[in-house]
Every structure is written in C-alpha cells, then in structure tokens.
N, C-alpha and C positions, 0 to 999 in steps of 0.2 A: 214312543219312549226312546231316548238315547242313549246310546252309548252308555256313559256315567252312571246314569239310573238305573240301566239291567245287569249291569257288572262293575260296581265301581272298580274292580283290584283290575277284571279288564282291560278297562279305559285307561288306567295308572300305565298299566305296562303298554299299552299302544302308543299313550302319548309317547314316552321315555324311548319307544320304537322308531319315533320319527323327532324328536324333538332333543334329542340330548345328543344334539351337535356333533350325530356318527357322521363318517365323511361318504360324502354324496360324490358321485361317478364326475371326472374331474373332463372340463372340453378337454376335445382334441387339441394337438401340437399344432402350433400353425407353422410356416413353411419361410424360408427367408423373402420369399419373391411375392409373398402374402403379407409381410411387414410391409415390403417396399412399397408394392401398391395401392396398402393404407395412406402410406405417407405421402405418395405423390400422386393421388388419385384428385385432390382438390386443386391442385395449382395445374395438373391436363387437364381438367374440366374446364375450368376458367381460360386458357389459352385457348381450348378449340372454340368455345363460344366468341372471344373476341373475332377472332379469326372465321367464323362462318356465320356471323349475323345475331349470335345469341342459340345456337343448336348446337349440339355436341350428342353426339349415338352415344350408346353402350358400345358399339364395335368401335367403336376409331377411337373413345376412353382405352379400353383393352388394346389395341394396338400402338399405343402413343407409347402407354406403361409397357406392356413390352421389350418396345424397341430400346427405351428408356434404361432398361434393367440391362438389354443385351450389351448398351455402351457404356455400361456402372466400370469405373475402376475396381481393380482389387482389392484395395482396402475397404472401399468405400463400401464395397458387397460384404465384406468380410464385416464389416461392423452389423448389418441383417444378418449375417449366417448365423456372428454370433447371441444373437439375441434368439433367433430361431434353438441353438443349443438349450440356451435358457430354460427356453419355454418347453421342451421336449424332457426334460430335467423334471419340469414342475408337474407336465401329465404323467410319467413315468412315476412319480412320486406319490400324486396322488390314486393313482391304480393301484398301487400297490397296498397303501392306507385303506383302500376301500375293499381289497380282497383279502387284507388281515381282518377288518371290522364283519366280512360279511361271512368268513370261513376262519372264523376262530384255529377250530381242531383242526381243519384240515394246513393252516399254515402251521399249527403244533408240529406235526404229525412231521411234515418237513424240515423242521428246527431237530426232532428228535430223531432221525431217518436212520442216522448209524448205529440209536440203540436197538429199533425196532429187531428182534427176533427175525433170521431170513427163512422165509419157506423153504423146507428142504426139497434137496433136487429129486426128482422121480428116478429110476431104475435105470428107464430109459437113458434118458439126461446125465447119470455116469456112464451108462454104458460110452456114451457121445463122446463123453469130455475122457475117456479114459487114453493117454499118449500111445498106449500100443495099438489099441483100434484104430484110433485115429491114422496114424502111421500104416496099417494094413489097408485102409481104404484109400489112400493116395498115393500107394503104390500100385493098386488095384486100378488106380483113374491114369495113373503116369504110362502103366505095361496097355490101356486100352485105347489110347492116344487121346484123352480128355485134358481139359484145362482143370487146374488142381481151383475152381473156384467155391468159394459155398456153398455152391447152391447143389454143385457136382458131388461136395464133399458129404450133405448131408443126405441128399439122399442114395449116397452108397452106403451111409453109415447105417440107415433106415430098410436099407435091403440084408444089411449083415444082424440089423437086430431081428429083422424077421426071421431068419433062417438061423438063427443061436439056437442053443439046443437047449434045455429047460436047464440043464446042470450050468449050462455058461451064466445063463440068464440070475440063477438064484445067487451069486455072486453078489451080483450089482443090486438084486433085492435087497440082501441081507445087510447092505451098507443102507440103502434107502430105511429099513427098519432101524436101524441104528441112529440116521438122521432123525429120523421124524420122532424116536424118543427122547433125541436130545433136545431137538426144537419143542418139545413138550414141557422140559425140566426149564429151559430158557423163556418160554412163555409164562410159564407158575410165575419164577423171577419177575420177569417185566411187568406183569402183574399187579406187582403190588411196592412197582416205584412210583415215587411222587409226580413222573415226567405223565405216567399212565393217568393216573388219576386227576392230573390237569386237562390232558389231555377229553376222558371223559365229562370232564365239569363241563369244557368247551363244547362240547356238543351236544349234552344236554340244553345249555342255555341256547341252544341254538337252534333246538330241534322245537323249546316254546315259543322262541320268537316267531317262529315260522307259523306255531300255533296259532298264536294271538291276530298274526296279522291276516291268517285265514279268518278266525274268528270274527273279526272286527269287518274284514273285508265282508261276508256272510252278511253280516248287522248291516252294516250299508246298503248293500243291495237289495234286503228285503225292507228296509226301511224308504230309500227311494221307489219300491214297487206300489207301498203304502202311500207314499205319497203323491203319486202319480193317478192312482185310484179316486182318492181323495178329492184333486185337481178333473177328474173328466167332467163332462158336464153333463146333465141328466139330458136322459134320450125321450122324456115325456113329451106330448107334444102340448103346444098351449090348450087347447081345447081341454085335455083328460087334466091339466093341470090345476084349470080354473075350477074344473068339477070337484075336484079333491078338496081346495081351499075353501068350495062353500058346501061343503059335505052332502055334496051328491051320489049316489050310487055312480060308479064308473061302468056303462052300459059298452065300454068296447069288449067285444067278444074278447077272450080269455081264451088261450091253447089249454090243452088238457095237462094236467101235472105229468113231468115226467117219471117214465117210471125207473124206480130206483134201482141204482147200478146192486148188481152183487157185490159183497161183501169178499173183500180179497184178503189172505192171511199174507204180512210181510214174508219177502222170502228167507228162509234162514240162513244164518250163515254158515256157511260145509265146516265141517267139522276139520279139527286140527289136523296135524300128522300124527300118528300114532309113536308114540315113544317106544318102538319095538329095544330088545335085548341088544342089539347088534348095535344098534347106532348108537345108543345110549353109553356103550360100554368101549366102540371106538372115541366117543367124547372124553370118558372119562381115561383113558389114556393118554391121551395127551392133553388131560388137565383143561378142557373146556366143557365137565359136564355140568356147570353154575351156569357157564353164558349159553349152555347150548338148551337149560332147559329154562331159561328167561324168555330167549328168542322164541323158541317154538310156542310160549304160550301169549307171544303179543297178539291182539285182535288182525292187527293187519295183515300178522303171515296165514293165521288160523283161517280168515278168509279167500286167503291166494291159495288153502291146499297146499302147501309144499312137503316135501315130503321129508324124510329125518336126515337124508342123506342129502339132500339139498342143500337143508339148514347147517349140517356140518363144514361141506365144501365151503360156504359162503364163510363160515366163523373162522377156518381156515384163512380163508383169502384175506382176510380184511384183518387177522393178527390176533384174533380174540374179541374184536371190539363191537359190541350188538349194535349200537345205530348205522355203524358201515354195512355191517352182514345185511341189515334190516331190509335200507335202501339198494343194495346189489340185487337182494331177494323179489324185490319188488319192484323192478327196474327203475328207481327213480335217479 
C-alpha cells in the first residue's frame, strides 16, 4: 500500500514537504576565471585541433585558457569578475532563503535577539567583571612582572575568587539572586509576547515536518524491503517444483522445525525524572514550572533519564523554550 492509502493527511503533508516550491540548496558561486574558461574553452579546442591534426589534450585546453586569462586586459577581466559578483549575490541569496525555509524559529529567534531575556551573570562572573577586582588583579600581574594579558588577567582573577572569603563571596551572590529573580519577572513578560509565540508556532511546525518526513522516509523503506522480497526469485529447484505442480508428495528430506525462539518482553522505558520539591520549586521561581513540567513529561527525555536539574539547566539555557531545552537535552 502507499503512501496515500495508509495516511492520507500524511501523504498531503509530505507532498506540500517537497512540492510547494520551498527553496532548494542553491549551486555554488562560480569564480571569474570559471566564466572565462566557459567562454573560451570552445574557440582553444578548435585552435589546438587545427594546429595538431584534429587532437587537442585536456592539458594544453587548460594551459592555452590559462595563459589566455593571465594576458586578459583589465577591463576585459573586470567584465568576468563582475558577473562572478553577480553570481556570488545569487548563492548568497539563495542560502539564506533556504535557512529561513529550513529553520523558521531558529532565524525568529535572531530577528528577536535583543528582546530575548539575558541569562543572568553567575557570582562568579561579577565577581570578574567587578572594576575594583579587576584593578587589584592587574596590579598584582603589573608588581609580578607579567603581561597584563587575558588570559593572565583571568586567571589571577580565578585565584582571588578562590581564596575570597565566604563573606566577600555572598556579595556577588546576593546580586546574582537578585538577577536571576529579575530574569524570572522578564521571562514571565516575554512569555506571553506575540514575538514568543511566533516564535514557538515556528518550531512546532518544524519540529512535524521533520515528523512527517521521518515518517514517510520509514514507509519507503519498508515498502521497498516489500518490494524487493516480492522481486527474489524462488529458490525451488525444478525437480521439487514440477512435483508440486502435478501434486506429488515432495519426497526431499525436510530439516526438523525449528525450535521456537523465547518469548522476549520489549524493554521498558526507565522511568522519568522524579519531580522532587527542590527542582520543582527552583522552576517555579523563576516562573518556568509550566515548561519545566511539560518538558519532563515528554517520552523522549522520560527515556534519556534526565534528571530534574538537568531539565532545569537546559530550560534555563534555551530561554524558556521546550523544543530547544528538548533538543539540547538530547544532544540533537
């Protein structure tokens, strides 16, 4: 059976998958001296063949056009260069067409980048960025005769946060709590702008097409296996065949039935993450315990095992947005 006939709405959306005239991966740019040696690649062939009896190489073609391009006037080049501009125009153009068509959200996601909510900085990360530390550590590389470069910078800065005293330390916590509740009250907000929820439409429609085309892919391949089956040809030999036809007992020895495999239970799939107090309740503080208890009860992560704090980190990283976290969680 086809396609059509085992899932009509299937087959609607596959066709529409490949048929409604999305833009298709556009050739490569070609080069100015790849113009040129289209265009004067038939008038050296013809030359060298007069000139050597009717034979012309691929090598002495490519060295004729060559030499040919090396003594091009400048205009005369500049006329290929610019057509090569052109054309470098049109792949450029079409790539871009083809990763808007193929990553909806993820070019949203870039159009909207300056509304997106910023993850707030860690503890650490003020500590770094604070002007008086900073200033103490490059003093500290200046009195020990180092170069005041980054890499010197950082990790003096990485030595002064080790040896901070827990009172220094609560400081730069006490502002990182202060971030991460404000990036909680900013994420509620972003939440529930219309940029979000395009955003999200995009990626759901994105995330069936990928369905469909698995799906459809699936159907073909067990369909050509059926096929193929179909197509062998019987391994009878004529003797046992002509005995069958005039209903003969078939006297070739017969193997013994095998005997039958055990009975195997599929394996289950491991149980979710357990929705303990803690995570549940850091979710619900910064205003993702909707997406954070959507996430944990998708099949795919409940089969990865992840744990509640995994699923958080990830819903963090990815802004709120479950098909991101999803795929991060699942290294896709």
């Amino acid at each position: 059976p086809s396609l059509a006939a085992l899932n009509p709405s299937l087959a609607r959306m596959s066709d529409m998958a490949g048929c409604s005239g999305e833009p298709q991966k556009p050739t490569k740019a070609v080069s100015a001296y790849w113009l040129f040696s289209n265009a004067a690649r038939e008038e050296v062939t013809k030359k060298l063949k007069e000139q050597n009896g009717g034979k012309a190489s691929f090598g002495d073609i490519a060295k004729t056009i060559k030499m040919r391009w090396e003594a091009l006037g400048e205009v005369e080049r500049k006329a290929f260069e610019d057509r090569a501009a052109v054309d470098r125009e049109r792949s450029a153009a079409g790539m871009k067409a083809l990763l808007e068509s193929s990553d909806a959200a993820g070019t949203l996601r870039r159009k909207y980048e300056d509304l997106l909510p910023r993850k707030p900085a860690s503890a650490y990360d003020l500590f770094c960025q604070a002007p008086a530390v900073r200033e103490r550590a490059e003093r500290a590389l200046a009195s020990g005769g180092h170069p005041l470069e980054n890499k010197h910078v950082a990790s003096k800065l990485a030595e002064f946060w080790k040896a901070a005293s827990a009172e220094e330390k609560a400081t730069f916590e006490d502002q990182h709590k202060q971030a991460v509740a404000q990036h909680a009250t900013l994420q509620k907000e972003w939440m529930t702008t219309p940029e979000f929820a395009e955003i999200e439409k995009a990626q759901e429609a994105q995330d069936e097409r990928r369905r469909v085309r698995a799906a459809a892919e699936t159907l073909g391949e067990a369909e050509g296996s059926k096929g193929a089956a179909r197509a062998r040809p019987s391994r009878e030999t004529p003797k046992r065949e002509a005995g069958k036809s005039a209903g003969k007992p078939d006297d070739t020895p017969q193997s013994a039935p095998a005997a039958k495999r055990a009975r195997t239970s599929k394996p289950e799939v491991p149980p979710g993450p357990l929705l303990d107090a803690r995570a549940l309740e850091e979710a619900r503080k910064i205003g993702l315990e909707a997406v954070f208890r959507n996430l944990a009860s998708r099949p795919e992560v409940l089969a990865a095992g992840k744990s509640g704090d995994d699923i958080l980190v990830a819903l963090q990283k990815s802004g709120g947005l479950v098909n991101p976290a999803k795929r991060a969680l699942l290294g896709l």
